[in-house]
C-alpha positions as CSV (number, residue, x, y, z in Angstrom):
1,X,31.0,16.3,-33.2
2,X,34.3,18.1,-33.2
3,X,34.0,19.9,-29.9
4,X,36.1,23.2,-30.9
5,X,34.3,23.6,-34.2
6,X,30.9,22.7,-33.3
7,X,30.8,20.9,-36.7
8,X,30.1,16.9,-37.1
9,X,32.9,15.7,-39.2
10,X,30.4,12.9,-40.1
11,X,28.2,15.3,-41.4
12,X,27.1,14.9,-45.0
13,X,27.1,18.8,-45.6
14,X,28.8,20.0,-48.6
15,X,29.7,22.7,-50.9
16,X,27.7,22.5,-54.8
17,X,30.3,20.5,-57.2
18,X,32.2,23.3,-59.3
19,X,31.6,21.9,-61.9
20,X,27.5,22.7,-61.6
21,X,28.6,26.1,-60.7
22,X,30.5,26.5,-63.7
23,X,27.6,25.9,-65.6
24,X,25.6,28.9,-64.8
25,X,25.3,31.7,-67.1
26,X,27.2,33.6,-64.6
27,X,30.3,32.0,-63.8
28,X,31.1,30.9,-67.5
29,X,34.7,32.5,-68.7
30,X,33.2,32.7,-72.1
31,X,31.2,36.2,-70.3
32,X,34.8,38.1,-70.4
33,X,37.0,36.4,-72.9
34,X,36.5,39.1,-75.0
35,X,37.5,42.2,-72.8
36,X,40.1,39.9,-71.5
37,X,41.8,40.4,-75.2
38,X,41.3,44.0,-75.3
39,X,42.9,44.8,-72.5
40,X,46.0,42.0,-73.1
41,X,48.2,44.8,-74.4
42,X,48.0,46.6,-71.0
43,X,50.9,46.2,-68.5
44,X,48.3,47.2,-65.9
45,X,44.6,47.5,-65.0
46,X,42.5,49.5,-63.2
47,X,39.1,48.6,-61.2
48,X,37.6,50.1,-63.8
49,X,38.8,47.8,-66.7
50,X,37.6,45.0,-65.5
51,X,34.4,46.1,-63.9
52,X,32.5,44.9,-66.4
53,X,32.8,41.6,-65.5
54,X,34.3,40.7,-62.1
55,X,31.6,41.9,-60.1
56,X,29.8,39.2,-59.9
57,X,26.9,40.7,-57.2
58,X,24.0,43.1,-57.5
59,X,25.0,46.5,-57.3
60,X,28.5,46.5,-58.3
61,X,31.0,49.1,-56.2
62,X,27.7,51.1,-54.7
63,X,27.1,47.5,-53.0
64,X,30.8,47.3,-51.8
65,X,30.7,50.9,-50.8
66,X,27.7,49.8,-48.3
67,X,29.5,46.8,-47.5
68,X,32.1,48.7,-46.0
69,X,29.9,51.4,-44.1
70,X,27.8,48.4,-42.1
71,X,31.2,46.8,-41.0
72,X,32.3,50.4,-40.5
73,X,36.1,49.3,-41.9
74,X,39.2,50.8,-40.9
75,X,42.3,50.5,-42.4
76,X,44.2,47.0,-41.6
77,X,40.9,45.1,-40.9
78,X,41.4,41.4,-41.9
79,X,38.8,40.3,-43.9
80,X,37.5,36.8,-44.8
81,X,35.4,36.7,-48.4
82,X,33.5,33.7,-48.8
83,X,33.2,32.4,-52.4
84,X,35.1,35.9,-53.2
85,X,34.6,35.1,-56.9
86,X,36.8,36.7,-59.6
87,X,38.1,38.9,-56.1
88,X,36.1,42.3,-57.2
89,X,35.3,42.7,-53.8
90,X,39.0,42.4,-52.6
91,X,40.6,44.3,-55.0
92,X,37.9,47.0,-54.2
93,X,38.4,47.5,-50.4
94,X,41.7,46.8,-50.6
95,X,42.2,49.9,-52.8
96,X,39.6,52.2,-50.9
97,X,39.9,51.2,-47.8
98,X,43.8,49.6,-47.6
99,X,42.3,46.5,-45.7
100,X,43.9,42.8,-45.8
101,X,40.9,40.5,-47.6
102,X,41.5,36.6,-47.7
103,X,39.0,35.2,-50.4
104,X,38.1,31.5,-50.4
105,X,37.0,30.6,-54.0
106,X,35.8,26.7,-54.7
107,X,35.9,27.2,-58.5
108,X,39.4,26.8,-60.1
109,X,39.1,29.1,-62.9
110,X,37.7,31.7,-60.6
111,X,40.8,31.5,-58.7
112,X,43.0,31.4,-61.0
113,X,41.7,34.4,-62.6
114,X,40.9,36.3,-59.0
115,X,45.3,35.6,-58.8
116,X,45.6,37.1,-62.2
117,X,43.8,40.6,-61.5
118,X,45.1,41.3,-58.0
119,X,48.8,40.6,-60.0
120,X,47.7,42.8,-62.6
121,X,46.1,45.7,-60.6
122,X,47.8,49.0,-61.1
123,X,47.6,49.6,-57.5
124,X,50.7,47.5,-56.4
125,X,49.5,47.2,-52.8
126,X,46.8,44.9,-54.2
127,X,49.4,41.9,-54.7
128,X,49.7,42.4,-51.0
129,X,46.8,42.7,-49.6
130,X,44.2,40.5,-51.1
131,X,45.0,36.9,-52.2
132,X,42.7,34.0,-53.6
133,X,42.8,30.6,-52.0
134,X,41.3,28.1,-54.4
135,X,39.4,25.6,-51.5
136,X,36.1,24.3,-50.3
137,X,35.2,26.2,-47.6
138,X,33.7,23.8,-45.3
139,X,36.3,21.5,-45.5
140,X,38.5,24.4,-44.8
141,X,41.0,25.3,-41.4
142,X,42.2,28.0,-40.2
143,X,45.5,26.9,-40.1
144,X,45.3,26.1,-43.8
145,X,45.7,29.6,-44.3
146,X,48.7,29.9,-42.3
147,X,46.3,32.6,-39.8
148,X,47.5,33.1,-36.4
149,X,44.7,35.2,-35.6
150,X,40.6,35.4,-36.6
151,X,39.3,37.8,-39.2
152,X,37.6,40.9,-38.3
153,X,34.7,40.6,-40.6
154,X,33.6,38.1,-43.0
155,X,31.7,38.7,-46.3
156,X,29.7,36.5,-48.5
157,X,28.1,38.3,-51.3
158,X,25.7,36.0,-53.0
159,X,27.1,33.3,-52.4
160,X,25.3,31.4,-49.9
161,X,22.3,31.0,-51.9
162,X,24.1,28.2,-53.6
163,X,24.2,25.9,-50.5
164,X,21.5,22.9,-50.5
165,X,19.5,23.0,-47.2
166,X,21.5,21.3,-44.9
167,X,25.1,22.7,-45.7
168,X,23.6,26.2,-44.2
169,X,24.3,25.7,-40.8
170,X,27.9,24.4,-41.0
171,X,28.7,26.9,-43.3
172,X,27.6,29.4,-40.6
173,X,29.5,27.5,-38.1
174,X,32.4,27.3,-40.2
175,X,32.1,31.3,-40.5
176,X,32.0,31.6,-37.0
177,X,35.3,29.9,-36.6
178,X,37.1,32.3,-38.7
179,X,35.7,35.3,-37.1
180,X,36.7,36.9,-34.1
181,X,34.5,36.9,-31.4
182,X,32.4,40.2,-31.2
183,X,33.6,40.3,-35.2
184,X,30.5,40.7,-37.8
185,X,29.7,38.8,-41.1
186,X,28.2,40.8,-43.5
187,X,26.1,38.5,-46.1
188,X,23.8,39.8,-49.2
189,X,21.6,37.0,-50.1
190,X,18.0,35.6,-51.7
191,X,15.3,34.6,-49.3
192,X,11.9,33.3,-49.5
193,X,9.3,36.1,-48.5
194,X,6.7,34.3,-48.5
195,X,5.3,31.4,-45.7
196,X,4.4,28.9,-48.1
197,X,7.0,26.9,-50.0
198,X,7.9,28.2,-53.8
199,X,5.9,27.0,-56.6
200,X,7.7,24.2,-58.0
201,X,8.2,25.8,-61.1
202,X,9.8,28.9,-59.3
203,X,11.8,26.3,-57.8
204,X,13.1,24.3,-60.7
205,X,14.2,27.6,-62.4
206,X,15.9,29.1,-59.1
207,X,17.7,25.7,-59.5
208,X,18.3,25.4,-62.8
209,X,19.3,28.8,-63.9
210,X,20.3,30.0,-60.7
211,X,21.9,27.4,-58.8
212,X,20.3,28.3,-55.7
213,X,18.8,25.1,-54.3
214,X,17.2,25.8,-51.6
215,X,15.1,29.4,-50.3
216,X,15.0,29.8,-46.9
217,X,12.5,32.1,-45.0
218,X,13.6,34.6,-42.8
219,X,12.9,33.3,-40.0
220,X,15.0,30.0,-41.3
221,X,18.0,32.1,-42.2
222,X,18.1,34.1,-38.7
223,X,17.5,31.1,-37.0
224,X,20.7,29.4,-38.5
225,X,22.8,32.3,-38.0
226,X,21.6,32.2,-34.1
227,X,22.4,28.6,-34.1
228,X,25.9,29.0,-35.2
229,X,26.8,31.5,-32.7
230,X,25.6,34.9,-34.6
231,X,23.4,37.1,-32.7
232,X,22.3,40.6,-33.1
233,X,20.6,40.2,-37.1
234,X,20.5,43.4,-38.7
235,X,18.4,42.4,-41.6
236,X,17.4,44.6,-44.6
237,X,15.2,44.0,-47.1
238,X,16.6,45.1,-50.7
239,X,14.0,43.1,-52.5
240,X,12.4,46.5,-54.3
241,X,15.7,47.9,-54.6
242,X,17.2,45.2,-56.2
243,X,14.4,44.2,-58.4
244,X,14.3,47.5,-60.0
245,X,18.7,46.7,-61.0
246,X,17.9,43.3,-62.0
247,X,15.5,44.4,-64.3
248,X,17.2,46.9,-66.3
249,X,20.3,44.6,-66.2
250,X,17.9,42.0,-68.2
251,X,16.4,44.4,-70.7
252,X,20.3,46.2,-71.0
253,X,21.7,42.9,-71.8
254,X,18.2,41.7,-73.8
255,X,19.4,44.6,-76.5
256,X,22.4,43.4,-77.3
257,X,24.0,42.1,-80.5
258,X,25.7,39.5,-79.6
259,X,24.1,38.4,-76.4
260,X,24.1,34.6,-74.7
261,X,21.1,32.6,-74.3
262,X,22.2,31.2,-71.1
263,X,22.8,34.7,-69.6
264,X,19.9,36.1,-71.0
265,X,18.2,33.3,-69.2
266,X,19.8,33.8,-65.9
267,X,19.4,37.9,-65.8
268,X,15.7,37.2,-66.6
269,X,14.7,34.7,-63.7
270,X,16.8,36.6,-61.3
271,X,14.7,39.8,-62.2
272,X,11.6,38.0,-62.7
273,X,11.7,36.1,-59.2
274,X,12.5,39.2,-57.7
275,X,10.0,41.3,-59.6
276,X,7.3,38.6,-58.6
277,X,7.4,38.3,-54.5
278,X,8.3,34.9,-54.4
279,X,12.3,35.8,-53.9
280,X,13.6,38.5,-51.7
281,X,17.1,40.2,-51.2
282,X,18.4,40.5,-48.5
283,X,21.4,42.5,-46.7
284,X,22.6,41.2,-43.1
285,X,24.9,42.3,-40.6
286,X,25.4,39.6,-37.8
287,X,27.6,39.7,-34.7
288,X,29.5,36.2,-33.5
289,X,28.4,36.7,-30.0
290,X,29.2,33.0,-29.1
């Protein structure tokens, strides 16, 4: 057990292989290639060219907006996003809100992409504040970053959901060592909402189609957040709210021309899981307090 980190360097916890990840509807570049062309010809892009694609969360900039209300952000707060994606989310506040955001991304492509937007952004402050670091978090340390001091906040926006069972609580712990004591993380996740364990059907698909192998209970997910040090849960559940979105996201996408099975798939379980009680959403605010 490394005594600083509270993390067992012998632990078998890990991050999904990219690779897996890169298979899901989702995260598949062939879901943007085309406005990717269109907008080729521009020497520079706006938030809004590209957010058709690069938000890769429920909710899109009404989700950030909320984001940035619970963590109550003020300008220069250093911000840690964990599996930031295609770097919506940093591009975003770092526009509105003029904070620094650090996102840790484990797929390559992602990355790569996330480096290519914040360049491209017409707001040239962009290509300072935010950055993409293309790593697996877990195996990551602070001075990796070159960080003399901890984040303010930390965000992970449906993102953990992708963690098998035992990588939840070192990827909390990890968290915690990024963030400042009496700094907040603020996650938006699934959950189980129900006692029992999922259907194994339910399961399957939520593992299949949506990479998410494992659906804790809330009392599971508070409990590892308390274990790794955060205290004082704010926990909101979104589930309604979010099944209604997920559902017209399904049948907008259902109507299209030129649609893709394997998205078509994914929007449909999400909503369908959602729409069914089995799978909640969730919005947390948690407080290192240790």
């Amino acid at each position: 057990m490394d005594s600083k980190s509270g993390i067992d360097p012998n632990s078998n916890a890990t991050i999904p292989d990219h690779n897996l990840l890169s298979e899901i509807g989702l995260y598949k570049k062939s879901r943007f290639e085309s406005v990717l062309s269109t907008l080729a010809t521009k020497p520079t892009w706006s938030l809004s060219d590209t957010a058709s694609f690069d938000h890769l969360h429920i909710g899109g900039t009404d989700t950030l907006e909320i984001c940035a209300s619970k963590l109550a952000l003020q300008s220069g707060a250093r911000i840690l996003d964990i599996g930031s994606g295609l770097g919506a989310t940093g591009r975003y506040l770092a526009t509105t809100y003029r904070v620094h955001v650090t996102g840790i991304e484990l797929q390559q492509t992602n990355h790569l992409l996330a480096e290519m937007l914040n360049s491209k952004n017409e707001d040239s402050l962009v290509a300072v504040l935010v950055r993409s670091v293309n790593a697996d978090f877990l195996k990551l340390e602070p001075a990796d970053l070159g960080e003399r001091v901890q984040f303010d906040h930390a965000v992970s926006i449906l993102c953990i959901c992708h963690l098998p069972e035992d990588s939840r609580v070192p990827f909390f712990k990890q968290a915690a060592r990024f963030v400042k004591l009496g700094g907040t993380i603020y996650i938006e996740d699934f959950f189980r909402r129900r006692d029992e364990p999922l259907d194994p059907e339910d399961a399957k698909e939520l593992r299949d189609v949506n990479g998410t192998p494992h659906l804790p209970s809330k009392t599971e997910y508070v409990g590892q957040l308390n274990e790794a040090g955060f205290g004082e849960c704010d926990w909101e559940d979104v589930t309604s709210h979010w099944a209604g979105l997920t559902g017209k996201r399904a049948d907008k996408y259902k109507a299209l021309a030129d649609k893709r099975a394997d998205l078509e798939l994914f929007y449909d379980v999400v909503a369908e899981k959602l729409a069914g009680g089995s799978m909640g959403g969730v919005r947390i605010v948690a407080t290192r307090t240790t």
